[in-house]
C-alpha positions as CSV (number, residue, x, y, z in Angstrom):
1,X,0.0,0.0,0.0
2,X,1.0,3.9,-0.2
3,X,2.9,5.3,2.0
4,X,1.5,9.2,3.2
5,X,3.2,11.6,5.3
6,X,0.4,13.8,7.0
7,X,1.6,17.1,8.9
8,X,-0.3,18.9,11.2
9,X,-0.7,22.2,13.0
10,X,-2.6,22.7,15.8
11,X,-4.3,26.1,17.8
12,X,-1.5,26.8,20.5
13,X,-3.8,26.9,23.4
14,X,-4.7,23.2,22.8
15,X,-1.6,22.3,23.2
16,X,-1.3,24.2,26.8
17,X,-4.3,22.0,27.6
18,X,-2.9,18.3,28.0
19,X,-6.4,16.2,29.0
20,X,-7.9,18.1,26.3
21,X,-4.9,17.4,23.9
22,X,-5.4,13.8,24.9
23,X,-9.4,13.6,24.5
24,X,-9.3,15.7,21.2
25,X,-6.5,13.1,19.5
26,X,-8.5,10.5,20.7
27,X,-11.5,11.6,19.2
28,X,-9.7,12.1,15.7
29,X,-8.6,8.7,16.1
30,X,-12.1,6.8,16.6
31,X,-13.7,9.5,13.6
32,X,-10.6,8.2,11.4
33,X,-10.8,4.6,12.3
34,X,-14.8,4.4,11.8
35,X,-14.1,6.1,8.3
36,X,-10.9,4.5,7.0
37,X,-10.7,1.7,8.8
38,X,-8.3,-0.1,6.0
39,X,-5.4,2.4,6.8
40,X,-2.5,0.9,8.5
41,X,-0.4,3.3,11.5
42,X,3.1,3.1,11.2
43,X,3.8,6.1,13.7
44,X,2.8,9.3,15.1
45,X,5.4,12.0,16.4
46,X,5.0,15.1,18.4
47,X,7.6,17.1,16.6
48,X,9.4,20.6,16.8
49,X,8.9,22.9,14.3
50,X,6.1,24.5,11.8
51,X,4.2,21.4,12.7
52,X,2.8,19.7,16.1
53,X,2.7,16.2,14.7
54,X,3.5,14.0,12.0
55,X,1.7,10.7,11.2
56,X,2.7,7.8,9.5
57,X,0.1,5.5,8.0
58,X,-0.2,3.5,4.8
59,X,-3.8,3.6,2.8
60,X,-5.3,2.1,0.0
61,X,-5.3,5.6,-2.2
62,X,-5.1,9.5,-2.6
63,X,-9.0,9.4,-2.0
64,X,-8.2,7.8,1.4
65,X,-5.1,10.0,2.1
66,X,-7.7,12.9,1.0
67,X,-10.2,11.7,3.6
68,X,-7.7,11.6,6.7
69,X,-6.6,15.1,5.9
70,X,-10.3,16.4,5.9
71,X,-11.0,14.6,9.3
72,X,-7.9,16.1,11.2
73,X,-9.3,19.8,10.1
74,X,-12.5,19.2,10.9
75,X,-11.1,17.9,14.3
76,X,-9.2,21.1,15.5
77,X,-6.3,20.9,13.0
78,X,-5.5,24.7,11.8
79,X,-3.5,23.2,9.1
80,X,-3.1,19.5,7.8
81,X,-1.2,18.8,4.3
82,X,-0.6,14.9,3.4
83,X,2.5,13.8,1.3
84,X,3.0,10.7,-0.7
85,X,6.2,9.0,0.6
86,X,8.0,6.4,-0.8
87,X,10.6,3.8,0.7
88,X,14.2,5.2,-0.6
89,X,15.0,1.6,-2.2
90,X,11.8,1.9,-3.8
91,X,13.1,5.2,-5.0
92,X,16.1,3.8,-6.2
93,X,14.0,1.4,-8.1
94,X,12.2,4.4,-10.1
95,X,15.6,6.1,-10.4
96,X,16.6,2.7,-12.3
97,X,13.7,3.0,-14.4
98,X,14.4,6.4,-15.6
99,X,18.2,6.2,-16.2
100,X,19.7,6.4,-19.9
């Protein structure tokens, strides 16, 4: 399956608030579970930077990718942007591909 990258940003005074923090993510969770419940979590980060958190997941398709993206901004996320990632020998694979 597709490998997506999803970044998110959150409103700074939920992050001040931990038991909300934790009930909010838990919430996004169950909402993304019930409506993509073929994606596969490989990890989620609290990170530093232009972003709170990073996630990890494969899924079946950009549609589903699309869907997860949607859920976290109608969940609190200020900003949510998804990337398509892919393994680097995989990459190497497509760089083989290409070569001349």
């Amino acid at each position: 399956m597709p490998i997506f990258v999803l970044m998110t940003k959150h409103n700074p005074k939920s992050l001040h608030d931990a038991s909300g923090r934790k009930k909010m993510g838990k919430e996004w969770l169950h909402k993304v579970k019930e409506t993509c419940p073929e994606v596969k979590w490989i990890a989620h980060y609290a990170i530093l930077g232009p972003y709170d958190f990073m996630d990890i997941y494969e899924a079946p398709d950009v549609e589903t990718a699309h869907k997860i993206s949607l859920i976290s901004r109608s969940e609190g996320a200020l900003e949510a942007e998804s990337w398509a990632a892919l393994e680097y020998r995989d990459f190497l694979g497509v760089l083989k591909e290409i070569e001349n």
